[in-house]
C-alpha positions, -999 to 999 in steps of 0.1 A, spaced: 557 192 94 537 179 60 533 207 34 507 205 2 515 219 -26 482 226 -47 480 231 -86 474 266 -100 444 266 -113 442 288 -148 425 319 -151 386 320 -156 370 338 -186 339 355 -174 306 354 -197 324 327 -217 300 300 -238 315 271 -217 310 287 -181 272 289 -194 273 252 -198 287 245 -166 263 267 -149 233 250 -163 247 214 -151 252 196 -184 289 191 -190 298 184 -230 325 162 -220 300 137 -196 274 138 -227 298 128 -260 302 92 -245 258 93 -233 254 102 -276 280 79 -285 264 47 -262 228 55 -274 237 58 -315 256 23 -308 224 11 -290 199 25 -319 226 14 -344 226 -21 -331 182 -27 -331 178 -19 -363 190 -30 -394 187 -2 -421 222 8 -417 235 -28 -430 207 -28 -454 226 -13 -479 257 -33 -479 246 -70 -470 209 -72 -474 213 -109 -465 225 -102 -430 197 -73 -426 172 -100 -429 190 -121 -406 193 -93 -381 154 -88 -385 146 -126 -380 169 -129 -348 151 -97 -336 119 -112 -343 125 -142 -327 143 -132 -297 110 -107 -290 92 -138 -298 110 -158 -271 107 -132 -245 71 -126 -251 63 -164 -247 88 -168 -214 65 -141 -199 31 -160 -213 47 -189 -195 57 -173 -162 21 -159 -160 3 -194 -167 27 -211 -142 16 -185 -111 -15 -191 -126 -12 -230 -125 6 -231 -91 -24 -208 -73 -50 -232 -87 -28 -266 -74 -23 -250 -44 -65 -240 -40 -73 -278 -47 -43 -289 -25 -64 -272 6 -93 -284 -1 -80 -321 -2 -65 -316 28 -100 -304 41 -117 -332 27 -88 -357 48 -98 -341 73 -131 -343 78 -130 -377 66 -111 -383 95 -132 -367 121 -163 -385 105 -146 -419 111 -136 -404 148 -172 -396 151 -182 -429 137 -165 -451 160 -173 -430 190 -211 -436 184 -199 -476 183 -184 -476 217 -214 -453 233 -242 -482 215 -219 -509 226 -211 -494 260 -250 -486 269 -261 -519 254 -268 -550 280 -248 -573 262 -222 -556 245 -208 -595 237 -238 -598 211 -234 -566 194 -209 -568 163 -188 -542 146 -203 -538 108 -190 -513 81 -214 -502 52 -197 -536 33 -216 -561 59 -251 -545 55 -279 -564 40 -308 -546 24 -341 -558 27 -369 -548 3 -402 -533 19 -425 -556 22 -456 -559 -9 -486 -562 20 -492 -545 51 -521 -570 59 -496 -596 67 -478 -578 90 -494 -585 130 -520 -556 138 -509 -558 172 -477 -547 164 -480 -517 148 -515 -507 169 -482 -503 201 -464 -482 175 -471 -445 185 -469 -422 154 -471 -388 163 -447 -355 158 -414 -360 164 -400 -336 188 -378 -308 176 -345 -317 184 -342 -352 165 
């Protein structure tokens, strides 16, 4: 058999100042160390109270304060500039890869048109792969008299139809 023994607990005053306290929720013993932390805390961003005895280190305390919010204010410029920096990398980043890509399906396109004019042609043996490098270009030429009449009279020139 296990027996508890429990503490007495002392008498309670009725209408007392501290029961009022305790009914409202705020205990004075919890707050004293609340004060205490938050003088320490004001105590320790300013330098007035030290002003007085060593007005050497009070400038010192003001500089390092002015510096560190200086540092921190800088970090976040720099944070903000990198995301900033990253997104716009990342943006051109895409569109090179677009770029690659349709590069590639232009040169896919390309040599497919080869095989098709080398495929339908009656000697494919004749025709030669060229790249833009191997093209000559030929002026026009000064007089259209020279040209044969015969020529050009076959030529039909017309509309072209939609689709070309």
């Amino acid at each position: 058999m296990v027996a508890t023994l429990s503490q007495p607990q002392p008498p309670r005053r009725s209408g007392g100042r501290r029961e009022k306290r305790q009914a409202g929720g705020s205990d004075p013993t919890a707050a004293r160390p609340l004060r205490q932390a938050s003088a320490l805390l004001r105590e320790s961003l300013t330098a007035r109270p030290v002003e007085r005895q060593s007005p050497l280190l009070a400038g010192l305390h003001r500089v390092t304060s002015g510096a560190l919010l200086g540092l921190g204010l800088s970090t976040l410029a720099l944070g903000g500039l990198t995301v900033y920096w990253q997104n716009q990398w990342a943006r051109s980043f895409h569109q090179l890869e677009a770029s690659k890509s349709l590069e590639h399906r232009l040169q896919q396109s390309a040599a497919v048109l080869e095989q098709h004019h080398l495929g339908v042609a009656g000697r494919p043996g004749l025709l030669v792969p060229t790249s833009s490098e191997q093209l000559i270009h030929l002026s026009a030429p000064g007089n259209t008299a020279l040209l044969r009449p015969g020529l050009l009279a076959r030529l039909r020139m017309g509309p072209v139809p939609a689709g070309y």
